[in-house]
C-alpha positions as CSV (number, residue, x, y, z in Angstrom):
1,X,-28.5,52.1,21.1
2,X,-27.4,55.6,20.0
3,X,-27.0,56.9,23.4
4,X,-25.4,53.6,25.0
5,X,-22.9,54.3,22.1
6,X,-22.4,57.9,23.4
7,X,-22.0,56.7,27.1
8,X,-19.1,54.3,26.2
9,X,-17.7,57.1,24.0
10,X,-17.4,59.2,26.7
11,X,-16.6,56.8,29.5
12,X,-13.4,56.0,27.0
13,X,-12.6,59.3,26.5
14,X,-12.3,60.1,30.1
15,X,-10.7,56.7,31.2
16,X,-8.1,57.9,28.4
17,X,-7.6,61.3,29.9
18,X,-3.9,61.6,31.3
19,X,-3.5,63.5,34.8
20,X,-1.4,66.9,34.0
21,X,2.3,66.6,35.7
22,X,4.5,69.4,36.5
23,X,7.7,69.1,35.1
24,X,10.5,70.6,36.2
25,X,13.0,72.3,33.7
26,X,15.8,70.5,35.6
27,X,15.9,66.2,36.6
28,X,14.5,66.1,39.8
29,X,18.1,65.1,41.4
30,X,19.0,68.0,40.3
31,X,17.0,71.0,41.2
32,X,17.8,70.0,45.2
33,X,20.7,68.8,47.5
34,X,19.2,66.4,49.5
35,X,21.9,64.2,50.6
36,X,23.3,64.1,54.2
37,X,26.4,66.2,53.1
38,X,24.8,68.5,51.0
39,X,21.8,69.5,53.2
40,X,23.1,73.2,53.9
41,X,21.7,76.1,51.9
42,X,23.3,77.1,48.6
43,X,24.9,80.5,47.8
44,X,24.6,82.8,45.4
45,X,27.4,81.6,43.3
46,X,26.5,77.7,43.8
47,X,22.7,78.5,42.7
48,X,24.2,80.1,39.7
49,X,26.3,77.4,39.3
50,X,23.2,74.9,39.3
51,X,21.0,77.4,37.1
52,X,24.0,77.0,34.4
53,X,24.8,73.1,35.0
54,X,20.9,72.1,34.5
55,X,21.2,74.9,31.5
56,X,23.4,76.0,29.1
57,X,25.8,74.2,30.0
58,X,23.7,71.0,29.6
59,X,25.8,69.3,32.1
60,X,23.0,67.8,33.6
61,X,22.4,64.8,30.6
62,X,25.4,63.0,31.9
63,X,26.2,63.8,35.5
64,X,23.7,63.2,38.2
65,X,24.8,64.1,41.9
66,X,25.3,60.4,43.7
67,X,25.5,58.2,40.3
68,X,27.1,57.6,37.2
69,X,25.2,58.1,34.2
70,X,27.1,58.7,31.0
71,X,29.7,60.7,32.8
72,X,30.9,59.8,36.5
73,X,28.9,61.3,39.3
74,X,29.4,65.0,40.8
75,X,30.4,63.2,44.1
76,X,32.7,61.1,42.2
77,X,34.2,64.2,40.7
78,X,34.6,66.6,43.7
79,X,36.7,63.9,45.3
80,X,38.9,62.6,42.9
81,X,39.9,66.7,42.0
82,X,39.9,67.4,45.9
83,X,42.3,64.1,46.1
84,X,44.4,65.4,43.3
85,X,44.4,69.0,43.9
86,X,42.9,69.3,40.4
87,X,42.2,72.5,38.7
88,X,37.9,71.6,37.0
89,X,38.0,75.3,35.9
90,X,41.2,74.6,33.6
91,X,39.8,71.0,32.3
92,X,36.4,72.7,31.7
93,X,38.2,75.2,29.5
94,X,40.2,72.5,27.4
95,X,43.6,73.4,29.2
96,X,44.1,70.4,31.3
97,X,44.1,66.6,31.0
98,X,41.1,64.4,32.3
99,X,42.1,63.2,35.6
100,X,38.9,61.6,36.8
101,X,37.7,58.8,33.4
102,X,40.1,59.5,30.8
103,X,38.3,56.7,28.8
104,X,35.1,59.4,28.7
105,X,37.3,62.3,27.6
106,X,36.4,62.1,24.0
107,X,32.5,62.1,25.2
108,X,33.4,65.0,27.6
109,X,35.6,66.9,24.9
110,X,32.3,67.8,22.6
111,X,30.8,69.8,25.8
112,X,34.2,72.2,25.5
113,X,32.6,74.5,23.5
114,X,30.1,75.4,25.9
115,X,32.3,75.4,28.3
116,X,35.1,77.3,27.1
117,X,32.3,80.2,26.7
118,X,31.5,80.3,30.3
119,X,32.7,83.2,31.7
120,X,34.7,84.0,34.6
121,X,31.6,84.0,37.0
122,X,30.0,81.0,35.4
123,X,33.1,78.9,35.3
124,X,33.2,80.0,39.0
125,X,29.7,79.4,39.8
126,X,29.5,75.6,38.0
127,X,32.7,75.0,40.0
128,X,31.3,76.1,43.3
129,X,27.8,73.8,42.2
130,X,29.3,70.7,42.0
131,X,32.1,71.1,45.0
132,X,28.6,71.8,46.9
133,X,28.1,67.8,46.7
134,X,31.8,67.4,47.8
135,X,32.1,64.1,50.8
136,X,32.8,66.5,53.5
């Protein structure tokens, strides 16, 4: 009886175990442009650009490439400041008005302080990222 009682320990033990899964550090939209428009290889400045978005600048929780999530998607962004000759850089930095959901600005507005750190080059680089997944 002792050893049947072992044998079902151990048979529910291993029917227990979980299978180990790599995770990436970035959503799996995320860490590559697959869509038809964005199937050319990234520069410097856009990979930067994607290292910061998925990063410190934790843009990532609310903007997904082709959807909206909390905040519209980067393909709805890229157009509507490519329609509107927008300046990102400057709205990033808390020194222009929300042209793309105004609604979501007070959401949006907490991320400024991240943002507004960015330098130059990062600014740059997050800008270059998400125009990456621009409709061409």
């Amino acid at each position: 009886m002792k050893h049947l009682l072992s044998i079902f320990a151990v048979l529910v033990l291993i029917s227990c175990k979980k299978e180990e899964k790599k995770e990436s550090l970035y959503p799996e939209s995320m860490t590559e442009a697959t869509s038809e428009s964005t199937a050319t290889k990234m520069t410097a400045s856009e990979t930067l650009g994607q290292e910061i978005f998925n990063g410190k600048g934790n843009c990532h929780t609310c903007h997904k490439a082709d959807k909206k999530v909390i905040g519209p998607s980067i393909k709805e962004i890229t157009k509507i400041y490519a329609e509107q000759n927008g300046d990102m850089a400057a709205f990033l930095r808390g020194k222009a008005d929300p042209i793309v959901d105004p609604s979501q600005y007070d959401v949006m507005k907490t991320n400024f302080y991240i943002t507004k750190h960015f330098t130059d080059e990062e600014m740059q680089a997050v800008v270059d990222y998400m125009m990456y997944f621009q409709e061409k």
